[in-house]
PyMOL CGO cylinders between C-alpha atoms (Angstrom):
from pymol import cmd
from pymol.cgo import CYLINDER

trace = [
    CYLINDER, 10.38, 94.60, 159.09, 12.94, 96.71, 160.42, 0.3, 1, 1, 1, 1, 1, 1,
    CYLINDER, 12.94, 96.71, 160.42, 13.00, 98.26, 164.10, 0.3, 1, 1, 1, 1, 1, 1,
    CYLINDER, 13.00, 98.26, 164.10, 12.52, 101.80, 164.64, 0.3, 1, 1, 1, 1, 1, 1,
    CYLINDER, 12.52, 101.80, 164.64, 14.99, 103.53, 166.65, 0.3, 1, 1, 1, 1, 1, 1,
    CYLINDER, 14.99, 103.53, 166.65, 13.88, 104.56, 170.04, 0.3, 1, 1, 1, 1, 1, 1,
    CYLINDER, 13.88, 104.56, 170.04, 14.07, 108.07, 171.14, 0.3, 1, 1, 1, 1, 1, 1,
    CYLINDER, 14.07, 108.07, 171.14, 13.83, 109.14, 174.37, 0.3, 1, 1, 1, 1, 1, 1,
    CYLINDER, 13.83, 109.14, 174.37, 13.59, 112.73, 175.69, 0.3, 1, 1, 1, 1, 1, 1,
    CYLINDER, 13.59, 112.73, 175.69, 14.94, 112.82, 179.32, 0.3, 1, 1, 1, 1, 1, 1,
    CYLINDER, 14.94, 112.82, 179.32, 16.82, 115.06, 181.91, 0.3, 1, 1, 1, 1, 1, 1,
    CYLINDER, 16.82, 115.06, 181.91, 20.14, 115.14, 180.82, 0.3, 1, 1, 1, 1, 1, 1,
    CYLINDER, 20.14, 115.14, 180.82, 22.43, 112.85, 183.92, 0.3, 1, 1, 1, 1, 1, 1,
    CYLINDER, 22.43, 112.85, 183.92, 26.34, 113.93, 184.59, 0.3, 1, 1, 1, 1, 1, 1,
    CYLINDER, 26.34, 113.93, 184.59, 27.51, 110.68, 182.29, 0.3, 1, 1, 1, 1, 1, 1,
    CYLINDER, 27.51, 110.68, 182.29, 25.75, 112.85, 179.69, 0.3, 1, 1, 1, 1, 1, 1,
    CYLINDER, 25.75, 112.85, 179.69, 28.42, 115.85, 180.11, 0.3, 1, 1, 1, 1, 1, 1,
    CYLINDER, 28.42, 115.85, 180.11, 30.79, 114.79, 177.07, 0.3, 1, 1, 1, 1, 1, 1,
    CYLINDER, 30.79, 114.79, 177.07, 28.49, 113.83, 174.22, 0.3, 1, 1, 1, 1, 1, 1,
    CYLINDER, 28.49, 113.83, 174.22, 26.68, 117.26, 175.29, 0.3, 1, 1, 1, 1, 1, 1,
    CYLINDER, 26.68, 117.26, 175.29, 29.55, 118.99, 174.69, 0.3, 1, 1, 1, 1, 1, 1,
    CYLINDER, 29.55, 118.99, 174.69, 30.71, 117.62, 171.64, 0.3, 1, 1, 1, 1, 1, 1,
    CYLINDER, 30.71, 117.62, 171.64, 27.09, 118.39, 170.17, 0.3, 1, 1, 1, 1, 1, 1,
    CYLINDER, 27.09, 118.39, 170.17, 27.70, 122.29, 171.31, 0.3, 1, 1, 1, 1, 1, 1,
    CYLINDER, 27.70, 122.29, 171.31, 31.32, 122.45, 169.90, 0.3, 1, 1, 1, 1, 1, 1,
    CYLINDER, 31.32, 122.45, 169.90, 29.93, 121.33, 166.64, 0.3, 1, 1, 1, 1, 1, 1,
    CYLINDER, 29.93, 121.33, 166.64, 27.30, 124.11, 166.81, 0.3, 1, 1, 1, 1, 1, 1,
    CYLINDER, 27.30, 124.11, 166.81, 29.06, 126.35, 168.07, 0.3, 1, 1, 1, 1, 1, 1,
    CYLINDER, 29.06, 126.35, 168.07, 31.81, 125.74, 164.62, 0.3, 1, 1, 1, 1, 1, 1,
    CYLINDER, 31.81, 125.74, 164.62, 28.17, 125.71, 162.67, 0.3, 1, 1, 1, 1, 1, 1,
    CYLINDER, 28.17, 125.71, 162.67, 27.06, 129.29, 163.95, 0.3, 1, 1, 1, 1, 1, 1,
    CYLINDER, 27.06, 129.29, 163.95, 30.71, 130.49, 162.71, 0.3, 1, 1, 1, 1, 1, 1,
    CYLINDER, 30.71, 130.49, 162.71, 30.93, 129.13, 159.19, 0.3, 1, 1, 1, 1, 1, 1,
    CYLINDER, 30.93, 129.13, 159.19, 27.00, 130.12, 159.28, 0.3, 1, 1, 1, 1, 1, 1,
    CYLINDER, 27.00, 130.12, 159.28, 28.74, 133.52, 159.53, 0.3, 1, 1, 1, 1, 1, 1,
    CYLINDER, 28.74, 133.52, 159.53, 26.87, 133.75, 162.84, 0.3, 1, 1, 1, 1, 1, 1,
    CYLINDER, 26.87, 133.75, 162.84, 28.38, 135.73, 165.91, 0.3, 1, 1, 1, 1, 1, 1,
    CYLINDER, 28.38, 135.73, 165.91, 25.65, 133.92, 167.92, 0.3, 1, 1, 1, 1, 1, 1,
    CYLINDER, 25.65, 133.92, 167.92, 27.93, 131.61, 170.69, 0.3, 1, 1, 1, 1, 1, 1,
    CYLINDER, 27.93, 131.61, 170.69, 31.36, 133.00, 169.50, 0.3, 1, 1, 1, 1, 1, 1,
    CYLINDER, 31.36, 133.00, 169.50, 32.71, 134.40, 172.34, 0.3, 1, 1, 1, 1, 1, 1,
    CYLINDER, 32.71, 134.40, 172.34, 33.54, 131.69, 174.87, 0.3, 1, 1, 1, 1, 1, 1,
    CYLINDER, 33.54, 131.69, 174.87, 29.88, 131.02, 175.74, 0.3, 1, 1, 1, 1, 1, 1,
    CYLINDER, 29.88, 131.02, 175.74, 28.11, 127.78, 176.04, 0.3, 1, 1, 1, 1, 1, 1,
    CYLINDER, 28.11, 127.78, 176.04, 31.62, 125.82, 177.60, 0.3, 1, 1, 1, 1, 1, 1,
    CYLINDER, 31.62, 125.82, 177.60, 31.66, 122.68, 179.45, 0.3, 1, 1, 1, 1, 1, 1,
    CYLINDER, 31.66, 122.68, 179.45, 31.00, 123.83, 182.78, 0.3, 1, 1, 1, 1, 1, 1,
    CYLINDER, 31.00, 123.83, 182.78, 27.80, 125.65, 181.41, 0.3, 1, 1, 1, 1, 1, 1,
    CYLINDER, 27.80, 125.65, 181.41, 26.68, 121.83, 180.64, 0.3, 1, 1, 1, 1, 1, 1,
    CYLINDER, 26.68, 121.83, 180.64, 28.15, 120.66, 184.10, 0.3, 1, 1, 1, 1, 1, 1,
    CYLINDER, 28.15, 120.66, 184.10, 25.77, 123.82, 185.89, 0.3, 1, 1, 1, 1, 1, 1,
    CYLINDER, 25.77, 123.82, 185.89, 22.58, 122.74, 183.64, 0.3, 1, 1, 1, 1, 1, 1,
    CYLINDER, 22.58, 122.74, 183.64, 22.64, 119.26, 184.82, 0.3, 1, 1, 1, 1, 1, 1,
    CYLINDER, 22.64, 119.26, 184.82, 23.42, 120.26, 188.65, 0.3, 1, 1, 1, 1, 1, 1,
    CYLINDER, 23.42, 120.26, 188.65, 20.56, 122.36, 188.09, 0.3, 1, 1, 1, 1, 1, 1,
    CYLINDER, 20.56, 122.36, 188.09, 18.17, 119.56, 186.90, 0.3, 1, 1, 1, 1, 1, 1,
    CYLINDER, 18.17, 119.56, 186.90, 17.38, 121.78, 183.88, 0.3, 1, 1, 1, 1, 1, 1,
    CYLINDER, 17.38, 121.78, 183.88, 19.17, 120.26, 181.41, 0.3, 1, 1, 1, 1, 1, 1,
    CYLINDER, 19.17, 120.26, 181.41, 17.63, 117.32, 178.92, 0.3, 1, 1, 1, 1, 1, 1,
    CYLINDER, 17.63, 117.32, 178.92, 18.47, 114.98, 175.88, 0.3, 1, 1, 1, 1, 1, 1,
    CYLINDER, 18.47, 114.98, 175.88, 17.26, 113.87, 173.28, 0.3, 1, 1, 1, 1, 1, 1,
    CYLINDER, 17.26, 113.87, 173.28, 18.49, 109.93, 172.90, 0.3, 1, 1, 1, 1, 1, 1,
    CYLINDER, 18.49, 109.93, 172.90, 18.22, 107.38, 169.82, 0.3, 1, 1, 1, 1, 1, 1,
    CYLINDER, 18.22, 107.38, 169.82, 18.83, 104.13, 170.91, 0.3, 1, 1, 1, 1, 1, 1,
    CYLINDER, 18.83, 104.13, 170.91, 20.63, 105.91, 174.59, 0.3, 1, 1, 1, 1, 1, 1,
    CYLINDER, 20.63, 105.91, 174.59, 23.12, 107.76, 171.93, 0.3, 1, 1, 1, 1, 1, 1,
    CYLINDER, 23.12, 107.76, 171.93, 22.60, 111.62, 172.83, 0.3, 1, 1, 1, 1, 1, 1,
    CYLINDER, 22.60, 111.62, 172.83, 21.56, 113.09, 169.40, 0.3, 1, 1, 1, 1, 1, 1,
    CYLINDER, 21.56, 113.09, 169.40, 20.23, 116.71, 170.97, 0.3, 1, 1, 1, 1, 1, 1,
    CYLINDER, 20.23, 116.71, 170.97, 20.38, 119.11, 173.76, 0.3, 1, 1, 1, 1, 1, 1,
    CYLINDER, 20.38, 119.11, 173.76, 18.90, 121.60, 175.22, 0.3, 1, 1, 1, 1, 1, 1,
    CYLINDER, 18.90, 121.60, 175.22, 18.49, 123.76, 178.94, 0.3, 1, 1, 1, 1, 1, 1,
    CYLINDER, 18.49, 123.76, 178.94, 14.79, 124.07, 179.93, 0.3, 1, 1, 1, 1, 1, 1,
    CYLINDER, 14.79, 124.07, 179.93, 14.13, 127.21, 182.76, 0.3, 1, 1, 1, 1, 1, 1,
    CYLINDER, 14.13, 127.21, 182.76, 10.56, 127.45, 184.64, 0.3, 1, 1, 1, 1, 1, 1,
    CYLINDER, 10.56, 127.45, 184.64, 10.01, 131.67, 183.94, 0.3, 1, 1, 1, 1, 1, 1,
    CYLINDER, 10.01, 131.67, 183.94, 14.06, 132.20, 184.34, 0.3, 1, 1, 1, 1, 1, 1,
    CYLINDER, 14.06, 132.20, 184.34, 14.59, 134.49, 181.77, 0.3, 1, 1, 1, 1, 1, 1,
    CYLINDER, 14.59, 134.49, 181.77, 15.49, 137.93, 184.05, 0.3, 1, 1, 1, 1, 1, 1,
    CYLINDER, 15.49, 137.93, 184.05, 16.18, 139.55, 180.57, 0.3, 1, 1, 1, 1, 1, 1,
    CYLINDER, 16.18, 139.55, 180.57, 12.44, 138.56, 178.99, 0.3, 1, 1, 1, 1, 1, 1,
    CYLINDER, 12.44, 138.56, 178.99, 11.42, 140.61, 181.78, 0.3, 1, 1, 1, 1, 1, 1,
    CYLINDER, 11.42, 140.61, 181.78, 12.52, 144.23, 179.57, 0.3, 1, 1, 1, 1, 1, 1,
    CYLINDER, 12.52, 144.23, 179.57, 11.53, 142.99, 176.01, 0.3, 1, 1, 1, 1, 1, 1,
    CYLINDER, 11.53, 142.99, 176.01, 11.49, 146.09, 172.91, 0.3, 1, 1, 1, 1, 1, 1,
    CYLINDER, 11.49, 146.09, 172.91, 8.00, 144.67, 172.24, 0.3, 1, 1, 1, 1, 1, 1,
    CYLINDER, 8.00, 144.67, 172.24, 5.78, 142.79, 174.01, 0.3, 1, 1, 1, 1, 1, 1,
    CYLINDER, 5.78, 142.79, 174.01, 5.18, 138.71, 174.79, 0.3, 1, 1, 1, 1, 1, 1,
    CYLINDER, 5.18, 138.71, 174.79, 2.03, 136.72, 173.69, 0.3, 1, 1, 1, 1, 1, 1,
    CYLINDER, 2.03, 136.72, 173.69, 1.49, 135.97, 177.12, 0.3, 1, 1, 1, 1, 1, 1,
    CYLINDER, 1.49, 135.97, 177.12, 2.23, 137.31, 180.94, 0.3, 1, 1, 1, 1, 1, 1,
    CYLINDER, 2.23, 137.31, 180.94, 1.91, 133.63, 182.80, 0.3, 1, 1, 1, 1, 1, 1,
    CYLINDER, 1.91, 133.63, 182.80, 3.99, 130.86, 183.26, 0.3, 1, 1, 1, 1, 1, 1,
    CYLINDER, 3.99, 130.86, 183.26, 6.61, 129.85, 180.38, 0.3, 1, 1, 1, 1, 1, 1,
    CYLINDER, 6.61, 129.85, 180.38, 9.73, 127.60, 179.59, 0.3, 1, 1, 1, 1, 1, 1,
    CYLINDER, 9.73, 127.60, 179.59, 11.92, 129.30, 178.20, 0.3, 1, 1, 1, 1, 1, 1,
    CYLINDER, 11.92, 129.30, 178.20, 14.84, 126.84, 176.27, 0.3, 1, 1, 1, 1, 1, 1,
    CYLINDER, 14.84, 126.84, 176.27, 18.32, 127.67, 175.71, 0.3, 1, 1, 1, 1, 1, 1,
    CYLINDER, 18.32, 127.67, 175.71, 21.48, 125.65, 174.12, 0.3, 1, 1, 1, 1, 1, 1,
    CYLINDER, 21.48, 125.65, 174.12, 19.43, 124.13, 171.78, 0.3, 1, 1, 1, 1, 1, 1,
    CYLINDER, 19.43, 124.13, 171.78, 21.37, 122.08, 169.01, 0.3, 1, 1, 1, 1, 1, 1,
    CYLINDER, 21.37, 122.08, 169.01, 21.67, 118.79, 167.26, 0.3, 1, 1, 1, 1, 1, 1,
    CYLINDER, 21.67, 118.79, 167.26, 24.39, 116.48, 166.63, 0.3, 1, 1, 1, 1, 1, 1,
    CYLINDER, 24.39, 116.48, 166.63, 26.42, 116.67, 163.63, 0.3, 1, 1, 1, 1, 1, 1,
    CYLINDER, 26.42, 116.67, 163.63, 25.21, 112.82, 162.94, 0.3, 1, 1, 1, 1, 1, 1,
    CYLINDER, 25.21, 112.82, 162.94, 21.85, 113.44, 162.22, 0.3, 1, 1, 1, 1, 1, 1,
    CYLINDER, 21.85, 113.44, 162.22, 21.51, 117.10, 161.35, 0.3, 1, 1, 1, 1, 1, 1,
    CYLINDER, 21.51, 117.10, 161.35, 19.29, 117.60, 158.63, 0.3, 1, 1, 1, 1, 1, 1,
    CYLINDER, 19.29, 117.60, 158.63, 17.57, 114.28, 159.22, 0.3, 1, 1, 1, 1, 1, 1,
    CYLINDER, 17.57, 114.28, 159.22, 14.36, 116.04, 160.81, 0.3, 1, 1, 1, 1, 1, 1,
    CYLINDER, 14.36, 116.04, 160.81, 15.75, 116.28, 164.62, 0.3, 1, 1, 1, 1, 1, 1,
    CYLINDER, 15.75, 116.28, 164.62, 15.34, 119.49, 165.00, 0.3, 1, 1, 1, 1, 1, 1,
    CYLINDER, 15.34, 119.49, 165.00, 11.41, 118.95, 164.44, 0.3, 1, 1, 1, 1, 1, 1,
    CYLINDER, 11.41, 118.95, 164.44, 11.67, 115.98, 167.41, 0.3, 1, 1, 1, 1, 1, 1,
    CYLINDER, 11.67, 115.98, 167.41, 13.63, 117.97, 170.01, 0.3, 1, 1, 1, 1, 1, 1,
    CYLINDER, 13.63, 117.97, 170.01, 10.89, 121.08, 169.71, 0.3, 1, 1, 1, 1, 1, 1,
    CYLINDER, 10.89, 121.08, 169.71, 7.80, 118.32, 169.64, 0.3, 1, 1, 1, 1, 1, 1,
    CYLINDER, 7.80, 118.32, 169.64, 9.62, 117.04, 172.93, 0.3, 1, 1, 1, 1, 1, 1,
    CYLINDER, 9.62, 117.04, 172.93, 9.66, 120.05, 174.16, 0.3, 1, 1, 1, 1, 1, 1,
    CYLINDER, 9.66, 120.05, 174.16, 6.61, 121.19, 173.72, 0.3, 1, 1, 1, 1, 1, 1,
    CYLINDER, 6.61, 121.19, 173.72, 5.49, 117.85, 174.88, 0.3, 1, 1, 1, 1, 1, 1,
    CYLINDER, 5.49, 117.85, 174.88, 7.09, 118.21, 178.32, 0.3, 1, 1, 1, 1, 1, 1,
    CYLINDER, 7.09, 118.21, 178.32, 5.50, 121.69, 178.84, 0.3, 1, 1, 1, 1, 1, 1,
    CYLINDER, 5.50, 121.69, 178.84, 2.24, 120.57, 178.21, 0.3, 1, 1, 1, 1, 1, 1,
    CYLINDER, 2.24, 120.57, 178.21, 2.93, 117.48, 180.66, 0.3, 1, 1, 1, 1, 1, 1,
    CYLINDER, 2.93, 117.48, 180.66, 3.90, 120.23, 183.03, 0.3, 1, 1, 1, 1, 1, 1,
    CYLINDER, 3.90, 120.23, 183.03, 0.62, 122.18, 182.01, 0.3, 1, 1, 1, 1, 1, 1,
    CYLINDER, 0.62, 122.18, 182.01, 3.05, 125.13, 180.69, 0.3, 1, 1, 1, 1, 1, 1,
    CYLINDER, 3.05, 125.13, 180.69, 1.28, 126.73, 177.84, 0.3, 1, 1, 1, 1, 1, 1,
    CYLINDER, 1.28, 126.73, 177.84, 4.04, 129.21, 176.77, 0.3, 1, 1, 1, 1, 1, 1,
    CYLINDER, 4.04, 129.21, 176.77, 7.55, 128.45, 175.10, 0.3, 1, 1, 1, 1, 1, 1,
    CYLINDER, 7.55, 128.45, 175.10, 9.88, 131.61, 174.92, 0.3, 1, 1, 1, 1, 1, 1,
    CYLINDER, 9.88, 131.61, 174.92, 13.35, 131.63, 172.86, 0.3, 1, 1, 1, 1, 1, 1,
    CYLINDER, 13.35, 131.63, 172.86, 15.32, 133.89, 172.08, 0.3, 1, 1, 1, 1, 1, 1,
    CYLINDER, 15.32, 133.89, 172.08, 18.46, 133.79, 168.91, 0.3, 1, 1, 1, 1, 1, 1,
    CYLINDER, 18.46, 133.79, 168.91, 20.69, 136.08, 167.13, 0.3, 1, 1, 1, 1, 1, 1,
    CYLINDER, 20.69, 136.08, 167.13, 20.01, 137.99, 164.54, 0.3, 1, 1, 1, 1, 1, 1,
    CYLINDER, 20.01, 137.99, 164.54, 22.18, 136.16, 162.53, 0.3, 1, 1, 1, 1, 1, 1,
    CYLINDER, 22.18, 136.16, 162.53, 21.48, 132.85, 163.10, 0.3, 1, 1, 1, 1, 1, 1,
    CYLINDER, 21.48, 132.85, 163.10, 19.31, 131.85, 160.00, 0.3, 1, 1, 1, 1, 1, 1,
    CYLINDER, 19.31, 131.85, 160.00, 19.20, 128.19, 160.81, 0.3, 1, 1, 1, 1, 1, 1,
    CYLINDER, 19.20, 128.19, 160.81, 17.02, 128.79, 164.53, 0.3, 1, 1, 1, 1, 1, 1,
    CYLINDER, 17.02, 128.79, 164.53, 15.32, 131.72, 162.74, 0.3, 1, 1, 1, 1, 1, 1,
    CYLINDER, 15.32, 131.72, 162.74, 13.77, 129.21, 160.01, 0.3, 1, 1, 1, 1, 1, 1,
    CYLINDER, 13.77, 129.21, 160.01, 13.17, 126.48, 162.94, 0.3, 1, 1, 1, 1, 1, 1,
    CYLINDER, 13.17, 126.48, 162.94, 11.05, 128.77, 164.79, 0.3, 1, 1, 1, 1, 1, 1,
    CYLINDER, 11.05, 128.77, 164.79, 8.90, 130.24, 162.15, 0.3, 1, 1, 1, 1, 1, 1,
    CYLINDER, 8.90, 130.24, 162.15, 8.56, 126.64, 160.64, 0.3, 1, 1, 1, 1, 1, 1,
    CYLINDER, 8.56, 126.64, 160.64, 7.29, 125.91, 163.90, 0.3, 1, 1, 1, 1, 1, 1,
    CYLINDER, 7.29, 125.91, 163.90, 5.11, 128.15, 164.53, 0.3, 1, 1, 1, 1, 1, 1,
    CYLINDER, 5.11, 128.15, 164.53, 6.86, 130.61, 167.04, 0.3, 1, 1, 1, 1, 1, 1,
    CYLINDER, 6.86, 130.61, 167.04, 5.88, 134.78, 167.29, 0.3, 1, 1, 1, 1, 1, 1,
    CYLINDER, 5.88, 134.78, 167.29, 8.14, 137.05, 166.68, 0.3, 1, 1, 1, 1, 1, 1,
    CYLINDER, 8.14, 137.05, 166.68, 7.55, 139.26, 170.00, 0.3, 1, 1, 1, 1, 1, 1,
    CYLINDER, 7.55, 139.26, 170.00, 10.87, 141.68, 170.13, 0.3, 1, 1, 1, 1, 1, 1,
    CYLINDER, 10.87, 141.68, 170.13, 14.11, 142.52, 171.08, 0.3, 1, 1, 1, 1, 1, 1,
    CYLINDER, 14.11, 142.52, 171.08, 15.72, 141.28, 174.38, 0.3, 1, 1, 1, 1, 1, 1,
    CYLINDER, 15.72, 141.28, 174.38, 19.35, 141.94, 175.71, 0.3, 1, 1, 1, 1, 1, 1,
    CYLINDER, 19.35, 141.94, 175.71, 21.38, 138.92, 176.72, 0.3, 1, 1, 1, 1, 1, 1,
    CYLINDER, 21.38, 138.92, 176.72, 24.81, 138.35, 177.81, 0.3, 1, 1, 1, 1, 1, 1,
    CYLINDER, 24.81, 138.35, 177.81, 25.84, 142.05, 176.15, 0.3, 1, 1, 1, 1, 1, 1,
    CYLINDER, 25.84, 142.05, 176.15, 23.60, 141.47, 172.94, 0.3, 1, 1, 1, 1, 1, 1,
    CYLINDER, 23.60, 141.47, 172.94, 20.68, 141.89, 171.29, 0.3, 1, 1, 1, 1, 1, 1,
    CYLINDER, 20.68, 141.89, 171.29, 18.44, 138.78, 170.63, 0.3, 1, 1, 1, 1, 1, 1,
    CYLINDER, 18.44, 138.78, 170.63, 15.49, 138.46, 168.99, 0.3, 1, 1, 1, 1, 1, 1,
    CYLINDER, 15.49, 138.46, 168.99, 12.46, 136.79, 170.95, 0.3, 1, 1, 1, 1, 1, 1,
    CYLINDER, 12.46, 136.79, 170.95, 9.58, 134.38, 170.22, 0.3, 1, 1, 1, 1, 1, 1,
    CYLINDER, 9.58, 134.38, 170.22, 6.86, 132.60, 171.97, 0.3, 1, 1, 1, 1, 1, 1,
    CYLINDER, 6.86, 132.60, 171.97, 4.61, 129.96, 171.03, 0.3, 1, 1, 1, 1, 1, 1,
    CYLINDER, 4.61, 129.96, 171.03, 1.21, 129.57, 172.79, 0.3, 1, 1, 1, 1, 1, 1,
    CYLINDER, 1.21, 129.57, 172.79, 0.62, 125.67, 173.31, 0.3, 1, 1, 1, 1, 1, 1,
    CYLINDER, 0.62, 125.67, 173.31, -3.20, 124.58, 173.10, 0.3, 1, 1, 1, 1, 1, 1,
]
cmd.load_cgo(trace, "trace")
């Protein structure tokens, strides 16, 4: 019988900083031949990586220690959630992720469904019920992610110059 890889969710560590940054190039060149404007202008760079993991909000997902995902994790750090066209499920406490993507390695292969059920695992550890996101308009591959799991649809919110659309999903 063959060994299962392990995976391993964990707060992302400086050594991190290149494999995390090759996995954001490579979605950042997806979002463009996507025909996505969504991180097209300069925005997420190395040194937004290098700030994440100063900031200790910054994780991985690993398979066998290779880094196969990414994403930033904030404790109710949104400013812009705070003027949504719409309204949020909830008022309370929330994560809210950003920089989420996959490596080019095992896209497609179902990673997308571990790095959300890791995340949603380490709010509930945290006893965070809420998960906010926010994504372009444009960007059909996050919009299908989130309603696949299970997000809300809760409004417009204006980021970095742009309008985003926002979701939340209430964790039991």
């Amino acid at each position: 019988m063959e060994n299962s890889p392990a995976i391993l969710f964990r707060a992302a560590i400086i050594t991190d900083c290149d494999a995390i940054w090759k996995i954001l190039q490579h979605a950042i060149l997806r979002r463009k031949n996507d025909g996505s404007m969504q991180w097209q202008d300069g925005y997420p760079n190395l040194e937004t990586v290098q700030n994440d993991i100063e900031k200790k909000i910054g994780y991985v997902l690993t398979e066998d220690e290779k880094v196969v995902a990414y994403c930033a994790i904030l404790l109710n750090d949104e400013p812009a959630y705070q003027h949504i066209e719409g309204q949020w499920l909830t008022s309370g406490d929330f994560y809210v992720v950003h920089r989420i993507a996959v490596s080019d390695e095992v896209a497609g292969k179902g990673y997308a469904m571990k790095i959300f059920a890791a995340i949603e695992n380490f709010a509930l550890q945290h006893h965070i019920f809420s998960i906010k996101m926010d994504t372009n308009f444009d960007n059909a591959a996050m919009l299908h992610i989130l309603k696949k799991y299970g997000y809300t649809y809760c409004g417009k919110v204006h980021l970095r110059k742009s309008e985003r659309l926002g979701y939340e999903k209430l964790l039991k």
